[in-house]
N, C-alpha and C positions, 0 to 999 in steps of 0.2 A: 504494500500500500504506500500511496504517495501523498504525502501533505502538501505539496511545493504544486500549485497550479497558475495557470496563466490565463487572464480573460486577455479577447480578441476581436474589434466585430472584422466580419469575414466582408472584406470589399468585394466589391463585384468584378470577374474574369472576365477579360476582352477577348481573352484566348483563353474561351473556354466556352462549352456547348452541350446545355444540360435538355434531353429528351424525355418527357413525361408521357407514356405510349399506353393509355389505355389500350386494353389488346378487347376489352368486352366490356358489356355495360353492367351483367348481369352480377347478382350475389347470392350467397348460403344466409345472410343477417340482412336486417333490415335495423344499422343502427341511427340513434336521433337523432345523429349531426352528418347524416351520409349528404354528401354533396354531389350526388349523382342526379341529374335532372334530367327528366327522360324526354321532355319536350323538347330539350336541349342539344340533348347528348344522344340521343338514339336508344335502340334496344340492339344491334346490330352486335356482331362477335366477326372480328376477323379472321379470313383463314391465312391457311401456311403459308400460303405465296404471297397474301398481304402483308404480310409482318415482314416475313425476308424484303417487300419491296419497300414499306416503308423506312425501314432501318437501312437500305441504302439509302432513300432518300435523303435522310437527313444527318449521314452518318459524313462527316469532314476530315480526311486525312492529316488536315494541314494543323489540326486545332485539336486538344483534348475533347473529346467526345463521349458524353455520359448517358446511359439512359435505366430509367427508371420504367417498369413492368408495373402498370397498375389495370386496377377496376373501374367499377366492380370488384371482383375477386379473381384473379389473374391467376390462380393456381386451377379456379374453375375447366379451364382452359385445358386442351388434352395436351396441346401444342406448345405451352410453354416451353418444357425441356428443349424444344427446337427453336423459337423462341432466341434464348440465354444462349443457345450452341453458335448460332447463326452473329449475333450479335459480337462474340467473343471475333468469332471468324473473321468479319468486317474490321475487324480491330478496336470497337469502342471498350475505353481507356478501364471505365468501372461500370456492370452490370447488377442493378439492385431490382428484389421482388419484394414491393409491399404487399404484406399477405396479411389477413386477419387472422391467421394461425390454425385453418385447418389442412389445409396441406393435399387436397384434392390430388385424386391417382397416383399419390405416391410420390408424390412432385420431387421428395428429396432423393429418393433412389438411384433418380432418372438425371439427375446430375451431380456435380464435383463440385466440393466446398471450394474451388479456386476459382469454379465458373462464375459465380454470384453470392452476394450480400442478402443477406436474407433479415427483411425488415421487419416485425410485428408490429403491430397493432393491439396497444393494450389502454383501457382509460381508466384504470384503478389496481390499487393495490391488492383486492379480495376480488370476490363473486359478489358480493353482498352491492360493491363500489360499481364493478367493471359492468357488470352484467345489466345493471338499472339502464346503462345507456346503448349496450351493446348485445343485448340477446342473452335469457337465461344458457347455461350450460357453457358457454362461450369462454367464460375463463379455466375454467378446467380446461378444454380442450385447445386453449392457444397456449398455458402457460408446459401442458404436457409437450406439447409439437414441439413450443420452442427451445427447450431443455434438450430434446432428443435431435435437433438441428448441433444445437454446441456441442452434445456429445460427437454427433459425427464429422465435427469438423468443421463447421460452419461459420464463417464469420456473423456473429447475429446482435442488430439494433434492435432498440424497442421505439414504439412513437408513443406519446400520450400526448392525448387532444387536451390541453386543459378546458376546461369552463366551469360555471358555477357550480355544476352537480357533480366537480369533483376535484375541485383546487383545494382543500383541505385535508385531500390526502395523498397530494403530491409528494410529499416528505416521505413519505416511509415505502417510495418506489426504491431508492439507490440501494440501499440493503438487501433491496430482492433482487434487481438486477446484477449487485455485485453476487448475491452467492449465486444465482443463476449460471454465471458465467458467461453474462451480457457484456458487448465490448463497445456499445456506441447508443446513448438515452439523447432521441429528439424530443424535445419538450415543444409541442406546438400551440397554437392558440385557436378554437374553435372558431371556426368561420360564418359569418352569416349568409349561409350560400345554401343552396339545396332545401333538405328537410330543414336545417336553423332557417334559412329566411322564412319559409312559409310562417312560420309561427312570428318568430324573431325573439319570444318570450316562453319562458314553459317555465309552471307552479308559481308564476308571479314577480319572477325573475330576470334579469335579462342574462343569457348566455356567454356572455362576454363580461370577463371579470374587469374590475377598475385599473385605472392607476395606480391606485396606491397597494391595490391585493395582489398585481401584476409584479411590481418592483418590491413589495417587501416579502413575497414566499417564491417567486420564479427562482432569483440570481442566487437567494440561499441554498436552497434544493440541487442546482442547478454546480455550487460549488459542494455541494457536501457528495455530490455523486461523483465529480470529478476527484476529491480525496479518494476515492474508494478505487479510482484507476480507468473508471468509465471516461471515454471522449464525447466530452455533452455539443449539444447545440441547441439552439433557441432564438427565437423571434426577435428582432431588436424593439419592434414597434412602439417603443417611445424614443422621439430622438434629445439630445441633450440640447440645451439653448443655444450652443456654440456652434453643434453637427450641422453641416452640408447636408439639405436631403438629396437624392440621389431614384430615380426612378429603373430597375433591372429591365424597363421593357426600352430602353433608349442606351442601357451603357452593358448590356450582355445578353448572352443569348439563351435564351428559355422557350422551350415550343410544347405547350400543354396539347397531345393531339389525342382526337375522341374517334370512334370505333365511323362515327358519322363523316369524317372525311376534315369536320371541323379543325382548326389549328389556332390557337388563340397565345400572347405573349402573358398573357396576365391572370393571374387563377381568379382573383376575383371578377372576374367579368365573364365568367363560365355561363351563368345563368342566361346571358344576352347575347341574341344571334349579330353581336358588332365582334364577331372575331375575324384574327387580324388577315389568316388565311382560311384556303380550303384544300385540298387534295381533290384533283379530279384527274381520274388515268393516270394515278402516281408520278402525278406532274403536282408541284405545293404554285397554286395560285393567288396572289395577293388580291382581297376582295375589294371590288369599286365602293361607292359609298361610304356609312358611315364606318369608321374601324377605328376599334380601341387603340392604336397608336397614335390616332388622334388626340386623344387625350392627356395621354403619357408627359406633353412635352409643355400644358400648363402647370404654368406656379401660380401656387395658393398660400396661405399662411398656416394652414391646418397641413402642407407637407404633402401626403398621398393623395392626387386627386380622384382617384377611386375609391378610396374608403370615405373621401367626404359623399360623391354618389352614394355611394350603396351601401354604406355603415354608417351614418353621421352620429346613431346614439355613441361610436363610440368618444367622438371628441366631446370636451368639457370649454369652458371660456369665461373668461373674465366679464364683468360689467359692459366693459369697453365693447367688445364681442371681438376683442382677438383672443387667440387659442389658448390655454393654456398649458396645453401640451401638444408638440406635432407630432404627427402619426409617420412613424419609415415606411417604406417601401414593404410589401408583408413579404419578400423574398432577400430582405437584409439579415443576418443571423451575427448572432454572440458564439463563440465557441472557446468553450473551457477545455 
């Protein structure tokens, strides 16, 4: 164990190219804060020769090249394994699967801990926590898979969504991830996107924790995991009065792509048909009208101009009605 850690926020890579590839829309859980929007996002499942075609698409020899396997539930998929194999082939740099932890057909069998990072999904430290947000049974069966991943060799992260119905028992995750034998805790912030927008509220609450419950339980948790040898990451989203805001859809490369052909630079603008591409005949097309890069490149005093869209509960302000606190980029990150 290390006491000696370092805070960092993680600037944004010019030479660098990070791939978010829903492979399907579809899931085993229906959990609260799912941000999967079918009006949006399709019901659609890509096949073999789509995935091979899109991972050359957007796969750049010249630049570190990342991509990340999501959902839905991306394990659901029979084709993963090919997938991860194909991916590695092409040469991208690091391959991750966020999985909710059930491990559909065997998923780990069917490849080599060298091939891919294997992400979980977990939003509490019990059944009693996790489950309320993410489906009875749920924690038993992600915390068993993911125990049986690090036994086999796996390089394996956890993610917790934080929000209200479960920021008070963010702390006593780094104990379980350190005996686990977890080697990487993203600490993220529930989005109001998908199932959270519809509501925006649930039990009288709003899902998005404050400033001040953000900054005095995130950064402590956040280092008491990294004592324990975990490599954390997390959210900047408050910026400090001095910090440059800085927008990732204008100074790097990010392409959120949906099973629907959709391609968008910015997670929070998933819900709205303003993204920034489309794929048609494995060709990536820049859409006429209106498109979210449009917006990217005003300045506002509230920092994000997307979260003043489409989250404004979460800013606060003074009298005057300037900000009190600006909102970062939600793709700026801390890492300990």
């Amino acid at each position: 164990m290390s006491n000696q850690t370092s805070k960092r926020t993680l600037a944004f890579q010019a030479n660098e190219r990070n791939v978010f590839l829903h492979i399907l829309t579809a899931c085993n859980l229906s959990c609260r804060h799912c941000y999967i929007n079918s009006a949006q996002h399709g019901s659609a499942t890509l096949s073999a020769q789509t995935i091979a075609d899109w991972l050359q698409l957007f796969y750049k020899d010249d630049v570190q090249t990342n991509v990340i396997f999501l959902g839905g539930e991306p394990t659901l998929h029979k084709d993963l394994p090919f997938a991860v194999k194909t991916a590695r082939q092409l040469g991208y740099k690091s391959v991750t699967v966020d999985t909710n932890g059930f491990l559909h057909h065997e998923f780990i069998k069917k490849i080599s801990p060298q091939e891919a990072v294997l992400s979980f999904s977990l939003d509490g430290p019990s059944p009693e926590i996790n489950d309320l947000i993410r489906g009875e049974g749920v924690f038993s069966v992600c915390s068993k898979n993911l125990q049986r991943a690090v036994s086999a060799g796996f390089e394996v992260s956890v993610i917790y969504t934080v929000s209200s119905l479960n920021i008070d028992h963010l702390y006593l995750m780094p104990e379980i991830l350190h005996n686990w034998g977890v080697s990487h805790f993203f600490i993220q912030v529930v989005g109001l996107r998908g199932k959270s927008a519809e509501s925006g509220k649930e039990d009288g609450q709003c899902l998005q924790p404050t400033h001040s419950e953000w900054l005095t339980k995130i950064p402590p948790v956040a280092e008491k995991a990294a004592a324990l040898g975990l490599h954390v990451i997390y959210p900047k989203v408050f910026l400090e009065q001095n910090e440059k805001f800085e927008c990732a859809g204008t100074v790097s490369e990010n392409y959120f792509v949906f099973p629907n052909g959709r391609v968008y630079l910015c997670p929070l603008c998933e819900d709205y048909p303003i993204n920034n591409f489309q794929i048609e005949n494995n060709v990536l097309i820049k859409n006429s009208g209106m498109r979210e890069e449009q917006l990217f490149s005003l300045t506002i005093s509230e920092g994000c101009v997307m979260n003043k869209l489409l989250q404004p509960g979460s800013i606060q302000y003074h009298q005057d009605g300037t900000p009190i606190h600006r909102i970062s980029c939600c793709l700026l990150k801390q890492e300990i």
